[in-house]
N, C-alpha and C positions, 0 to 999 in steps of 0.2 A: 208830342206824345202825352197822354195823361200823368196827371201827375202825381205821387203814392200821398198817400193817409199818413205817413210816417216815414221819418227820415232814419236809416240807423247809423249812428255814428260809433268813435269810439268809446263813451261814457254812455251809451244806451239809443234807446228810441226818441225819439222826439217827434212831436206833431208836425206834420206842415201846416203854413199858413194859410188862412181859409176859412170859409166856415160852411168845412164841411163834417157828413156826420157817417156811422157807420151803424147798419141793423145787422145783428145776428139774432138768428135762431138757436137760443141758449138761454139757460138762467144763471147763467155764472159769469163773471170776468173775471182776469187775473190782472194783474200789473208788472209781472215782473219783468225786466226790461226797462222798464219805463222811466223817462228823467222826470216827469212832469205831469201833475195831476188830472184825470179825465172827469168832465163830468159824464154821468149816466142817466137815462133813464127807463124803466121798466112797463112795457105793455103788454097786456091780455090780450086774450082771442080775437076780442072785439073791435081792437085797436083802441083803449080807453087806459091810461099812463096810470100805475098803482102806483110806481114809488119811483123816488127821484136819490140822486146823490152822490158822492165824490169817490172816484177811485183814485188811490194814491199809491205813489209806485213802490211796489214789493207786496201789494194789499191785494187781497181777494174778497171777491160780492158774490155770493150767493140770494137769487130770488125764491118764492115762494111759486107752488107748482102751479099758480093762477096764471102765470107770468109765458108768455109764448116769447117773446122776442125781445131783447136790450140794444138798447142806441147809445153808443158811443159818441159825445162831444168836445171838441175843446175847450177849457178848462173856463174859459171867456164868455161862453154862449152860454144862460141861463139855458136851464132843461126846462121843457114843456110842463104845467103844473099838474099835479095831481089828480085824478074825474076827466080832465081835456081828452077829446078823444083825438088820434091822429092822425094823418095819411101818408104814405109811403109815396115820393115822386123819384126817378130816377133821374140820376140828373149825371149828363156825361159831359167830361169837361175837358181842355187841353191847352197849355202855359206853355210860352216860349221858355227854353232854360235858364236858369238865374245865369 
């Protein structure tokens, strides 16, 4: 069966292992929940990366209204730079259980 984006334990959320990443249609994150720092990063209409940067848990990012969509990473995978422009691939996946 696929495998979740986040583990929730009892001291909060946690990442699964992976390097995987999540797109919302938003210009905000929040962190609360969260045990452990995310990186982000921020894309225009165009798909072209305006800002990059760390969400840390109990912290909130608000983007600028250029901003159509944020990607959520683990805290391990450098974020795509800044100008780079992006592509969205869907990618489906499925782990025997630990």
């Amino acid at each position: 069966h696929p495998r979740a984006m986040a583990q929730y334990t009892p001291d909060g959320l946690r990442p699964a292992p992976g390097p995987f990443g999540v797109l919302l249609r938003a210009r905000s994150l929040v962190g609360w929940g969260m045990t452990e720092p995310l990186r982000w990063f921020a894309v225009a209409h165009d798909g072209t990366v305006v800002r990059t940067g760390m969400l840390r848990p109990g912290r909130l990012v608000v983007a600028s209204r250029t901003v159509r969509w944020m990607v959520e990473i683990p805290g391990w995978i450098p974020p795509a730079p800044v100008g780079d422009r992006t592509a969205v691939v869907p990618i489906l996946a499925a782990w025997p259980d630990d």
